[in-house]
Every structure is written in structure tokens, then in C-alpha cells.
C-alpha positions in Angstrom: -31.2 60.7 25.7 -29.0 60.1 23.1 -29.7 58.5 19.6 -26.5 57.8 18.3 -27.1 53.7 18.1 -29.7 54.2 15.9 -28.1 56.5 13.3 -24.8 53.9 13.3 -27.4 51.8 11.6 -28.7 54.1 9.1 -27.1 55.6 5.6 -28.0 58.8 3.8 -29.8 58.0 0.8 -27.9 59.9 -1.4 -25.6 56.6 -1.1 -28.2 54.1 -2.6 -29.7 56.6 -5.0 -28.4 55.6 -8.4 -28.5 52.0 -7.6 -32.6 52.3 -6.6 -32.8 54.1 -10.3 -31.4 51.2 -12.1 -33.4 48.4 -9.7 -36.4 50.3 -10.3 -35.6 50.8 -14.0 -34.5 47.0 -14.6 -37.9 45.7 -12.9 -40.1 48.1 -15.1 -41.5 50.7 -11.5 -41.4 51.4 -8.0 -44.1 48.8 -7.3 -42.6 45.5 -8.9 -39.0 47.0 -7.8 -40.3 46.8 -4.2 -41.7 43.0 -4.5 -38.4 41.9 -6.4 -36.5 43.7 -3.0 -39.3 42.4 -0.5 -39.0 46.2 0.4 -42.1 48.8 0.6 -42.0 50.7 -3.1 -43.1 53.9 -0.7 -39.6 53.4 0.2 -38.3 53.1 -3.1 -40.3 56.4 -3.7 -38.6 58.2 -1.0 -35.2 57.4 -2.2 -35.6 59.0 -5.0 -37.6 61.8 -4.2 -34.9 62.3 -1.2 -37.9 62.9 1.6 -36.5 62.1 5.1 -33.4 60.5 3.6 -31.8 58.1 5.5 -32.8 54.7 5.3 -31.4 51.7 7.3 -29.1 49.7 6.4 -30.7 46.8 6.4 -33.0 47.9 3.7 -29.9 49.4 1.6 -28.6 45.9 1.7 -32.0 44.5 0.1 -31.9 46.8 -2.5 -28.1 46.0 -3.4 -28.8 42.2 -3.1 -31.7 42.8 -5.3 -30.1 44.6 -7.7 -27.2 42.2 -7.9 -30.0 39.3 -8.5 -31.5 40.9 -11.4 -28.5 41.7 -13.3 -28.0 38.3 -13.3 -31.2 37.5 -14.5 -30.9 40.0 -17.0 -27.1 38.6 -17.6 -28.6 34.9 -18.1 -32.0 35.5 -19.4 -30.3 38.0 -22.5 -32.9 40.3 -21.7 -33.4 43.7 -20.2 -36.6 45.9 -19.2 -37.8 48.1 -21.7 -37.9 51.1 -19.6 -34.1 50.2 -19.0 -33.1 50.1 -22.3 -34.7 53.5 -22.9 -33.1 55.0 -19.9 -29.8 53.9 -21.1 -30.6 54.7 -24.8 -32.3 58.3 -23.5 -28.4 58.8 -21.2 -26.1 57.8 -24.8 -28.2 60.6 -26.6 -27.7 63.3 -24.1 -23.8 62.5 -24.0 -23.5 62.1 -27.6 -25.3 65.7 -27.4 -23.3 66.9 -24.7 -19.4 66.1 -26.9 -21.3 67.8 -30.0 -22.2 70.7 -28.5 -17.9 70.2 -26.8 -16.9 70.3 -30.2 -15.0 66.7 -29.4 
């Protein structure tokens, strides 16, 4: 028996990683990042935990289409998540860190 239909319809997670991060970031947690997707936040979880990663691609493309949605919101409304804006503020410090300790 062979699997090799089902794993054309599946994608490592590493792929999608990043992209749950800012989703889940942007909607404030796993749990209100999995309504905004219509996609379990278990899943989410597992993502970015890397357990059992692959995921299908069906549920990559709900997370992409969600993310897309709420930077438009975002883009529209003039406003971000908190926890966003921390995560972004929290990645300027550690570069600004990283040229100091470069010497740039």
C-alpha cells in the first residue's frame, strides 16, 4: 500500500511557521488565531511547537488567507495587536543589539 496521494496534499510546517507567528501574534493567541482561520488553535499549537509537522494544505491555505485578511484589517482599521507590536518592538531591540555588539 502506498501513501504517496496523501503526502502530495500535505506541506512540512516549517513552510507556514513564521506566517502562524505573525497570525497568532496579530489576533492576540492561538485560541482567537484559530477562530479568525476557522482552524483548531491545537493546530496552530503544533505548528509552532513543530510536533508531527506536516499539515495539509488545505489548512496552510486558511492560515495564509487569514493572515492576508487581518493585515488588511490591521491596514484599514490603523491598528495592530498589542502583542504584535511588542513582538516587532522586542525583534528591532535585539537587531539594534545585535549591529552594536557588530560594531556597525
Amino acid at each position: 500500500m502506498t501513501y504517496e496521494p496523501y503526502h502530495k496534499t500535505t506541506i512540512d510546517c516549517k513552510k507556514i511557521r513564521p506566517h502562524v507567528k505573525e497570525l497568532m501574534d496579530r489576533c492576540g493567541g492561538s485560541v482567537e488565531a484559530g477562530k479568525y482561520a476557522l482552524v483548531a488553535h491545537s493546530t496552530l499549537l503544533r505548528i509552532m511547537h513543530g510536533v508531527n509537522c506536516s499539515v495539509q494544505k488545505e489548512t496552510a491555505r486558511k492560515i495564509l488567507l487569514a493572515l492576508d485578511h487581518k493585515r488588511q484589517e490591521d491596514k484599514a482599521n490603523h491598528e495592530v495587536h498589542e502583542r504584535f507590536l511588542k513582538a516587532r518592538q522586542e525583534q528591532a531591540r535585539i537587531e539594534a543589539h545585535q549591529q552594536r555588539l557588530l560594531g556597525y
